[in-house]
N, C-alpha and C positions, 0 to 999 in steps of 0.2 A: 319669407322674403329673402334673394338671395342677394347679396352684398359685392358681387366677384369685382365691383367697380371700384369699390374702396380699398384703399392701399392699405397692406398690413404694416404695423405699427416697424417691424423689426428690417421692412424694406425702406423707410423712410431716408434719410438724406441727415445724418445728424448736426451737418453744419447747417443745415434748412433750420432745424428746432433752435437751436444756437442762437442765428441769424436776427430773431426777431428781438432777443435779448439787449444782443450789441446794439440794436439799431435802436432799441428805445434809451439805452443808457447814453448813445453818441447825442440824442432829441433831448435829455433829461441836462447834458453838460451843454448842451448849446441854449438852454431856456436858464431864462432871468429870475432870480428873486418874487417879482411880484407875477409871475406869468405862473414859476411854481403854486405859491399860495391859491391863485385864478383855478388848477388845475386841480387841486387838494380841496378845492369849494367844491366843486365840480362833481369830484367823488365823492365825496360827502355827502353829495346833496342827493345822486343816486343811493348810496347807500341808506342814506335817513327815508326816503321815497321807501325803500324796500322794507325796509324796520317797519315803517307805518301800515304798510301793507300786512304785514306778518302779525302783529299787536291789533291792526283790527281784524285780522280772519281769527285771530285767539277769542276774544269776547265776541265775535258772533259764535262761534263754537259753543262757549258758554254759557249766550243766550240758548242757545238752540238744546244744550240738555238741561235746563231749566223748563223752559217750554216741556220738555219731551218727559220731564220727569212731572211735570203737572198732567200731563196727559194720561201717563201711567197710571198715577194714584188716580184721577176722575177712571179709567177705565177698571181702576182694581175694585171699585168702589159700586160701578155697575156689574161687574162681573160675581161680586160676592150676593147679588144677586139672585143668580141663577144657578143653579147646581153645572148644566152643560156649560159654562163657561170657564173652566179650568184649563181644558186646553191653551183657549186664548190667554191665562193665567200665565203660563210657565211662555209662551213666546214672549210676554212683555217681559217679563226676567230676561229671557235671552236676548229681547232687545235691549233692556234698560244695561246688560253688560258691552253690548256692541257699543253699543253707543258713549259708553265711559270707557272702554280702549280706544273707539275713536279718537277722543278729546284728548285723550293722555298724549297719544300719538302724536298728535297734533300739538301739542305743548309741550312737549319735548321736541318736534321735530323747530318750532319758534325757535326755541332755545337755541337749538345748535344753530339756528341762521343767523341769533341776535351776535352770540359767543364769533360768528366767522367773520363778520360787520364789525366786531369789537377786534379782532386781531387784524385784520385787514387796515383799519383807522389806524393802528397802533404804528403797524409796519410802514404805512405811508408817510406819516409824521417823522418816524425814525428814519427815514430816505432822504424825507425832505431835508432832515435835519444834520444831516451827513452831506448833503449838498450843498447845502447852507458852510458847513465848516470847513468843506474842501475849497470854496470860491473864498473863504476869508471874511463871510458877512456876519460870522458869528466866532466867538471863541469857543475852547474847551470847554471849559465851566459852563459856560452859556446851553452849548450842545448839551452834555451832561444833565443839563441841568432841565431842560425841555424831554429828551429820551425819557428821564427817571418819570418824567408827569406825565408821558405818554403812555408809560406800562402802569403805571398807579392808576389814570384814569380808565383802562383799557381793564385790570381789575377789577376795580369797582363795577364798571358796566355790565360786567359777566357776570358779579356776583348779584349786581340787583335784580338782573337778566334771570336767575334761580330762585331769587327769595321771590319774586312774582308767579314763577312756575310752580313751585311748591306752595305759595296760598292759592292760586288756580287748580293744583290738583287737591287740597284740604276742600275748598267749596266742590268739586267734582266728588269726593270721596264722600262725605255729606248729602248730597242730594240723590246721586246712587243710594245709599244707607235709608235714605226716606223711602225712594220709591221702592227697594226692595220690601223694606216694612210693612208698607201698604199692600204689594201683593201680600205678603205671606199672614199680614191681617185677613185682609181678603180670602184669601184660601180657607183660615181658620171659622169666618163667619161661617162660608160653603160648607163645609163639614158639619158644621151644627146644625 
């Protein structure tokens, strides 16, 4: 597809890119206290919408090589079977590993969505809250005091954001472990 319509990044207008900066920090000094907060829900509430989205595509994931690893074992199970059934042997292997890079992929790629959602919150709070203390609705300490619970909570979120990825990939790492078993059970019956 050729693109000749689209402006190269290095012809752009740098006060253009600039522009849209000013214009939202003149909108951010001209907006009220509770109009902020209105605004910081707002994002929030997309962001929380998009976290949910992400957390439930992870446990269907989950279902789905559960399912896929039961499937395996029942086909390892009829394949041991059959002597001609070895070939179909080793593609469930190289399915049962597709499909456990899948899932990792996918729970790591969560991950960093959850981890840009947790820095993104962070940032916005600390703006708000720098807005908050330039208009005088809040003191030093006060600000201080909110920043410091906004990177501590922002933290913690990422860190539970991983200890969830890391028991998602210990159950992944496990049920792969099963269904390999099964084939190379399987295999072992076929030989004898």
């Amino acid at each position: 597809m050729n693109n000749t319509s689209m402006p190269k990044i290095d012809n752009l207008d740098a006060d253009l890119l600039c522009s849209g900066k000013r214009e939202e920090q003149a909108l951010r000094n001209k907006t009220g206290f509770i109009k902020k907060l209105d605004v910081a829900l707002a994002v929030s509430e997309v962001a929380g919408e998009a976290l949910k989205t992400i957390q439930t595509q992870t446990i269907q994931s989950q279902v789905n090589i559960t399912l896929t690893a039961q499937k395996l074992a029942e086909a390892a199970l009829c394949s041991s079977m059959v002597a001609r059934a070895m070939p179909q042997i080793g593609a469930l292997a190289v399915s049962v590993n597709a499909a456990t890079t899948t899932v990792d992929q996918a729970l790591a790629g969560s991950v960093a969505a959850e981890t840009i959602s947790h820095y993104q919150n962070r940032s916005q709070m600390i703006s708000l809250t720098k807005d908050l203390l330039e208009e005088g609705s809040i003191t030093t300490d006060e600000a201080t005091a909110i920043i410091r619970n906004a990177v501590e909570d922002a933290d913690r979120g990422i860190a539970r954001s991983r200890e969830r990825m890391y028991g998602a990939e210990e159950a992944v790492a496990v049920l792969h472990n099963f269904a390999l078993k099964g084939i190379a059970d399987a295999q072992n019956r076929v030989k004898t």
